[in-house]
N, C-alpha and C positions, 0 to 999 in steps of 0.2 A: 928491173922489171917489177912491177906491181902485181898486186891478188888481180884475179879475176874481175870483170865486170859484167852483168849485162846489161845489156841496150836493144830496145825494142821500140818498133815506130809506135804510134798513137795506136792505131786498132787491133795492136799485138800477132797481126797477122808475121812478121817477122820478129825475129829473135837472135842477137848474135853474144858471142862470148869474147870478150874482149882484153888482152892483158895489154894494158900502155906500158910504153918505153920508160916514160919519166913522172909516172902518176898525173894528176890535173895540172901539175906546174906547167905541163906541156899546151895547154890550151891558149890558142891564138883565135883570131878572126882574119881576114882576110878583105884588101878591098881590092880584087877582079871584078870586072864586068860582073860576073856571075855571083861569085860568094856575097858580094855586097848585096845584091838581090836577095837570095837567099836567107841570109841573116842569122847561120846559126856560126857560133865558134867550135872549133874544133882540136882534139885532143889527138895524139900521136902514139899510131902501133904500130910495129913491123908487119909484114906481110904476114907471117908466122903467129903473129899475136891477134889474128881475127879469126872466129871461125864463125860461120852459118848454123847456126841449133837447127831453125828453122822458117820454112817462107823463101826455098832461095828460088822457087815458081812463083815467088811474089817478087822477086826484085826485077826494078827494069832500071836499065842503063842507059845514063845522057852524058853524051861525049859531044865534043864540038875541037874548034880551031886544029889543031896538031890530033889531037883524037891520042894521048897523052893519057890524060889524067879521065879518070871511070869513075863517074856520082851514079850511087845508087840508092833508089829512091823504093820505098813502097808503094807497087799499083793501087792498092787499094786507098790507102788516107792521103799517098801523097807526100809522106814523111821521109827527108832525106838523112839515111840510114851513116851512110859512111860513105868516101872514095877513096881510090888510088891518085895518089898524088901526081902532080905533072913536077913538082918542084924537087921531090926524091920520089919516083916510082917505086923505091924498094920498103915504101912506108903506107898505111892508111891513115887518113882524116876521119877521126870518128866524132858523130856529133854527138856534141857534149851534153847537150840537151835532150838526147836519147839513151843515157847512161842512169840507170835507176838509182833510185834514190840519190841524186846529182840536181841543186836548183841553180844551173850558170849563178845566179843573181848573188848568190853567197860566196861567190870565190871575188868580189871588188871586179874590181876596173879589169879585161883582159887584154893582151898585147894586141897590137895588129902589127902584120907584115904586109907589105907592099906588093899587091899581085899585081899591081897595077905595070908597075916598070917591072914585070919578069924576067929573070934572067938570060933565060928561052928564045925571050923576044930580041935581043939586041946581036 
């Protein structure tokens, strides 16, 4: 496990504290339906390693297909914060791009994994 992080959307109405599994090396992207929309990559904590500071009357939750995996986003700016994975439920996808002082752009090229053909699915 890693120091602490935090992660907060655009308008700082949420706030979360964040300890990842395997530091930034864990940051992937994702091409689902949805994360490819989306567009941020994402970094990797246990259930245990997220916690809400604040804002948790500001997160709203979008669920679809199997109703699995929980993104949440902030009502106000919009900004999606973090989810519950559909691929390990016993893990969060935190966006990396909402990890302070963290610019995606300086970690190079990042992996993608295949949401496309999910496991889930077949």
């Amino acid at each position: 496990m890693t120091q602490p992080h935090k992660a907060t959307c655009h308008c700082g109405a949420v706030e979360l504290r964040v300890t990842l599994s395997e530091g930034l090396a864990s940051a992937r992207r994702c091409d689902c339906s949805f994360c490819r929309r989306r567009g941020a990559a994402a970094v990797t904590a246990p259930l245990s390693g997220l916690e809400v500071i604040k804002g948790t009357d500001n997160l709203t939750l979008y669920q679809w297909g199997t109703g699995t995996a929980k993104h949440y986003f902030c009502k106000t700016c919009g900004i999606y914060t973090h989810h519950q994975r559909r691929s390990n439920p016993n893990e969060y996808g935190v966006n990396l791009g909402a990890l302070d002082g963290i610019n995606p752009r300086n970690l190079g090229d990042i992996p993608w994994v295949d949401g496309v053909n999910h496991p889930s699915d077949t």
